[in-house]
LOMISE-800447 format. One record per atom (N, C-alpha, C, O): z, y, x; residue in three letters. Coordinates in steps of 0.001 Angstrom, whole numbers, padded with zeros to 6 digits, always signed. Layout:
# residues N
ZYXala ...
***
This chain:
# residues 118
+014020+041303+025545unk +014984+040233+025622unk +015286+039665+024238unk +015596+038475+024184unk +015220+040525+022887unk +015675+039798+021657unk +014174+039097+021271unk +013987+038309+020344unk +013716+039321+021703unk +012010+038850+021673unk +011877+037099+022221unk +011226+036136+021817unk +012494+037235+022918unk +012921+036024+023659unk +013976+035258+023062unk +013688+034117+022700unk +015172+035687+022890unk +015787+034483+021848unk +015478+034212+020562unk +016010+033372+019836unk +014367+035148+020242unk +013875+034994+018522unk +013259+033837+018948unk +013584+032772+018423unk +012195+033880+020047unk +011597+032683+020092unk +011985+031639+020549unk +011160+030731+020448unk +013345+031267+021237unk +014027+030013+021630unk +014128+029719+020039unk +013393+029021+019340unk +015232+030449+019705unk +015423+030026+018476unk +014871+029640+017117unk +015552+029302+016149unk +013339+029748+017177unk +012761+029754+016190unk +012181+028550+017016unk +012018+027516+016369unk +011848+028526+018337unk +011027+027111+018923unk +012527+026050+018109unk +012326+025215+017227unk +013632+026310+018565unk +014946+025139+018384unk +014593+024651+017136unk +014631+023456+016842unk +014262+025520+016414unk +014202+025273+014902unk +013003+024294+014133unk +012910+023623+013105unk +011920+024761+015639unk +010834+023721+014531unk +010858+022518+015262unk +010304+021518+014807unk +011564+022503+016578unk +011850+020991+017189unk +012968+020369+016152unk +012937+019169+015877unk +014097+021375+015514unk +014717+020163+014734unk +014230+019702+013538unk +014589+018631+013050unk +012921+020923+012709unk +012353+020100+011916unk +011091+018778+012088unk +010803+017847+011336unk +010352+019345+013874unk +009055+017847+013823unk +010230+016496+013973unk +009897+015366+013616unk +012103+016882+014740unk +012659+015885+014849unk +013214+015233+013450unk +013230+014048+013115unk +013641+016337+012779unk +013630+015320+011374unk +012402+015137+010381unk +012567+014402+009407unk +011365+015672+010548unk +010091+014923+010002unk +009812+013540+010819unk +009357+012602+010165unk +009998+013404+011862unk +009487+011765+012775unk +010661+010865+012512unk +010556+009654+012705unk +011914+011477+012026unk +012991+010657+011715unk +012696+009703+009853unk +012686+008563+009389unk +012496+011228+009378unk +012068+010566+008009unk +010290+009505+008102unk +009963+008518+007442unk +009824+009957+008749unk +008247+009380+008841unk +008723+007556+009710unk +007906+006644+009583unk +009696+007373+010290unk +009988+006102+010675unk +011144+005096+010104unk +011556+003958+010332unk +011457+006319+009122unk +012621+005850+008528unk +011437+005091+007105unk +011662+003990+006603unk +010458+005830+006776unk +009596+005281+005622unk +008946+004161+006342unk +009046+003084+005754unk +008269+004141+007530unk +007832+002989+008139unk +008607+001581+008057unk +008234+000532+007533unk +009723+001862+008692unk +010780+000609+008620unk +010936+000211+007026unk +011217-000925+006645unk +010730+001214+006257unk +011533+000385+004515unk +010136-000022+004492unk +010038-001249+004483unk +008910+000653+004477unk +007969-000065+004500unk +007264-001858+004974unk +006405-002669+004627unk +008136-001695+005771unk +008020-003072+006933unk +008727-004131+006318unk +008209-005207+006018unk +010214-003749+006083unk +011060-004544+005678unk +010764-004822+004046unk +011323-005789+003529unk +009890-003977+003245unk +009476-004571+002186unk +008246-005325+001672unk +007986-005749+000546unk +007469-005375+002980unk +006136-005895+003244unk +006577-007533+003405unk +006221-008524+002767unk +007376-007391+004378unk +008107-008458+004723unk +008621-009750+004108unk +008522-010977+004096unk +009452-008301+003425unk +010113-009661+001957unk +009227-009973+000837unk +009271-011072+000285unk +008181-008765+000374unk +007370-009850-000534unk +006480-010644+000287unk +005894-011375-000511unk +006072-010886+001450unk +005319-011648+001981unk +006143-013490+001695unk +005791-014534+001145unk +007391-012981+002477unk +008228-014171+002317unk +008379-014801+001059unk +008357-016032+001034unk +008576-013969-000310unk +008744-014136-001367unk +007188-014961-001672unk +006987-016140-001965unk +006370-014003-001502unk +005321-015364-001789unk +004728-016721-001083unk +003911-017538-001508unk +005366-016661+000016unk +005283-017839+000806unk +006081-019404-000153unk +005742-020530-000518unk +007416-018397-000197unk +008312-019116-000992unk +008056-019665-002972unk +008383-020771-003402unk +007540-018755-003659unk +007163-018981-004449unk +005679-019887-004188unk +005799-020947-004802unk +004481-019822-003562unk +003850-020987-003184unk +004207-022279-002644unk +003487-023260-002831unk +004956-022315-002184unk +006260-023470-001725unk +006525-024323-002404unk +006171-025490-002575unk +007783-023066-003148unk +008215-024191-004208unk +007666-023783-005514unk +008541-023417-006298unk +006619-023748-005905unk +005795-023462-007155unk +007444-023971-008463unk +007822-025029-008966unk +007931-022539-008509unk +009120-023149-009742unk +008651-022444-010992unk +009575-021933-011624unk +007405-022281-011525unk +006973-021516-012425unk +005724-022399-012917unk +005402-022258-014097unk +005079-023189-012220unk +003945-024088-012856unk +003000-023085-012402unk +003071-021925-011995unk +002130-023903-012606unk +000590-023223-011652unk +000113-022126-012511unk -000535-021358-011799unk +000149-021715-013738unk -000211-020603-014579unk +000617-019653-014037unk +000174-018683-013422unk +001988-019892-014248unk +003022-019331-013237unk +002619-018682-012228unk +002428-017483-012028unk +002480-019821-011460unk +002365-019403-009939unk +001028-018387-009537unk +001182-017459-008743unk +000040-018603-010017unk -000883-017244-010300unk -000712-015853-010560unk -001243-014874-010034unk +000199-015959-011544unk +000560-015093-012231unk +001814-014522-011221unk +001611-013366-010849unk +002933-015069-010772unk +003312-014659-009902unk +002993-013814-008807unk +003337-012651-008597unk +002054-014826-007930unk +001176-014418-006867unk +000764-013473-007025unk +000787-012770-006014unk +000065-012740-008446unk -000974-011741-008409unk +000199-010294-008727unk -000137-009117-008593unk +001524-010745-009143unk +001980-009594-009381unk +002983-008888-008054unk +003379-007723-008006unk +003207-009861-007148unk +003632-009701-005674unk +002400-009176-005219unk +002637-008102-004665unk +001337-009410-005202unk +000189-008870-004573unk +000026-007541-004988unk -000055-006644-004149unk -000029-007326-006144unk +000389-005835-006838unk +001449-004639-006133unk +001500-003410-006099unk +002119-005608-005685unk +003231-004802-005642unk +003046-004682-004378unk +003305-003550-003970unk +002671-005467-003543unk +002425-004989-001837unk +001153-004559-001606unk +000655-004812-000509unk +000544-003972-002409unk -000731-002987-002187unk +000078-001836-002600unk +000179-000924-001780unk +000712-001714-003807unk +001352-000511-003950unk +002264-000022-002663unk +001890+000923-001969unk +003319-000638-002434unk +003993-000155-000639unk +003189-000268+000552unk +003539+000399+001526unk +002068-001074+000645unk +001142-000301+001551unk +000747+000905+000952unk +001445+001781+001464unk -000183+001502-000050unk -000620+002819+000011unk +000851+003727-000022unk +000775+004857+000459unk +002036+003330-000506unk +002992+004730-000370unk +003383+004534+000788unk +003287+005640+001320unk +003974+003437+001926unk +004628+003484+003048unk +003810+003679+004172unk +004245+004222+005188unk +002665+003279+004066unk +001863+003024+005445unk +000969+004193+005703unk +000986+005018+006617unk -000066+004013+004343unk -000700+005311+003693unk -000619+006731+003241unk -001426+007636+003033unk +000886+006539+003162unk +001374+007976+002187unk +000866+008530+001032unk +000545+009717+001089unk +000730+007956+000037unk -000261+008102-000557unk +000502+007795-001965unk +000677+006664-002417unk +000919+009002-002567unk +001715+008973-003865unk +001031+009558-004766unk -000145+009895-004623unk +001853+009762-005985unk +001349+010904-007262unk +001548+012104-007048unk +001460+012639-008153unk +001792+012952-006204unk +001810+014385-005933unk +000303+014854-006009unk -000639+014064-005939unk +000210+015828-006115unk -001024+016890-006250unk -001678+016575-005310unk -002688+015872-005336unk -000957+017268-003987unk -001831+017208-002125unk -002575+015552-002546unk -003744+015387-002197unk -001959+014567-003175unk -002663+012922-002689unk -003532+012704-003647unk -004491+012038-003257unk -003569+013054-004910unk -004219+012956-005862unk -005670+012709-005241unk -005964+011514-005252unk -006336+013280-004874unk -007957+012996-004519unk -007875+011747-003375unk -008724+010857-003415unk -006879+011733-002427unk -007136+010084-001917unk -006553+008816-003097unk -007130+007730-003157unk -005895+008996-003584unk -005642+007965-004375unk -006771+007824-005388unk -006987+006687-005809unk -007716+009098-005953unk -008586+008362-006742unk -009851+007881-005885unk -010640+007095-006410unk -010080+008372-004466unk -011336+007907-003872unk -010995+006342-003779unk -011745+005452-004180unk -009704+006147-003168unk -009022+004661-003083unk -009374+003877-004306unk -010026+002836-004227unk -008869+004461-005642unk -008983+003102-006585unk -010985+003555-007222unk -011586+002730-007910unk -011399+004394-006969unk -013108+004304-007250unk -013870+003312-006361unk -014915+002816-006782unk -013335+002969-005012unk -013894+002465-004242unk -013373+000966-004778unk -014241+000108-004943unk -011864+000607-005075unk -011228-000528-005699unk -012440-000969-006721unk -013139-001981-006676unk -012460+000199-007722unk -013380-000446-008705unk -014861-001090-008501unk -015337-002110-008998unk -015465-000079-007535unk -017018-000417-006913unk -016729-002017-006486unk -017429-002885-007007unk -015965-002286-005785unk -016018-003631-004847unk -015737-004985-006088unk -016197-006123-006189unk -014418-003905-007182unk -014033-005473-007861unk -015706-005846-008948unk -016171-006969-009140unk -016270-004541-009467unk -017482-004681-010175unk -018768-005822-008956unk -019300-006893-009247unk -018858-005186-007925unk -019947-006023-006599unk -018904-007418-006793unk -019523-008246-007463unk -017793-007831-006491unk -017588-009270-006911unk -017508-009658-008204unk -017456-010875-008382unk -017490-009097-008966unk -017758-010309-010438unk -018970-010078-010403unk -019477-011115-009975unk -019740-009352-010591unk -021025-009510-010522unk -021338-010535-009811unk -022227-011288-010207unk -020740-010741-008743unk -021600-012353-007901unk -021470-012927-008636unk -022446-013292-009291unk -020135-013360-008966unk -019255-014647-009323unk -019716-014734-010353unk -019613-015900-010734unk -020537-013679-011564unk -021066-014057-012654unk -022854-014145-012338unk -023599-014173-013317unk -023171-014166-011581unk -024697-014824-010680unk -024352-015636-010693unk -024501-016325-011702unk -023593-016161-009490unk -023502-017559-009066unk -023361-018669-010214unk -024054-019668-010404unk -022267-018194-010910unk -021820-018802-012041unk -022985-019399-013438unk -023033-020363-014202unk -023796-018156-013165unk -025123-018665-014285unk -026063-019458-013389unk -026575-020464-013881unk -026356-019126-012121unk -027210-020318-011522unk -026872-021294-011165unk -027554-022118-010554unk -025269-021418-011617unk -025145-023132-011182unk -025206-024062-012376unk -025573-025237-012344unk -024637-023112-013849unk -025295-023726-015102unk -026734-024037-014752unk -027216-025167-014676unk -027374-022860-014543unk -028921-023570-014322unk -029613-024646-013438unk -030610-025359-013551unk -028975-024516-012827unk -029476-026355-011887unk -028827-027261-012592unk -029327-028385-012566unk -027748-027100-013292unk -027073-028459-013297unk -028146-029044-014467unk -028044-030201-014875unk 
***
C-alpha cells in the first residue's frame, strides 16, 4: 500500500512538472509570436514610411531582419547559448555560411558575365 501512494505521488509530481514545462513551452511560443509580429509590423511600417532615407531604410530592414532570425532560432527553435544547443546552433550558422558563400558566388558570376557582354 505505501508502494502505491509513492507512486500516485511521484506520478502527481511529474504531471505538475510536464504541466509546468507545457505552460512555460507556450508561454515562450506566445512572446515568440507577439515579437515576430511586431518586428514584422515594424518593418512593414518602416518600408512605408521610409523616415530614414533609402541607405536608412536598408540598413534598417537588415537589422529587423537580424533580429527576427534571432527570436525565431530562440522562440520557435530553442536554440540558445547553453552547452546542450551549442552543436545546433553551429550546424545552423555553417550551413548559414555554405548558402551565403553559394549566393555571392552567383551574384559575383553573374555580375562578371554581364560586364562581359556588355
Amino acid at each position: 500500500m505505501d508502494r502505491d501512494l509513492l507512486g500516485r505521488l511521484s506520478s502527481g509530481a511529474a504531471d505538475m512538472n510536464d504541466k509546468d514545462e507545457r505552460a512555460h513551452d507556450l508561454r515562450m511560443y506566445f512572446t515568440g509570436f507577439a515579437a515576430a509580429v511586431l518586428l514584422t509590423a515594424l518593418s512593414f511600417a518602416t518600408a512605408i514610411l521610409q523616415p530614414f532615407g533609402p541607405v536608412g531604410l536598408f540598413a534598417s530592414l537588415a537589422v529587423l531582419a537580424a533580429v527576427q532570425v534571432v527570436v525565431h532560432f530562440r522562440f520557435f527553435l530553442h536554440i540558445d547559448l547553453s552547452r546542450q544547443k551549442r552543436e545546433d546552433l553551429q550546424l545552423i550558422l555553417f550551413t548559414g555560411l555554405i548558402i551565403a558563400i553559394m549566393v555571392a558566388g552567383t551574384v559575383w558570376l553573374l555580375g562578371n558575365l554581364m560586364t562581359r557582354m556588355m
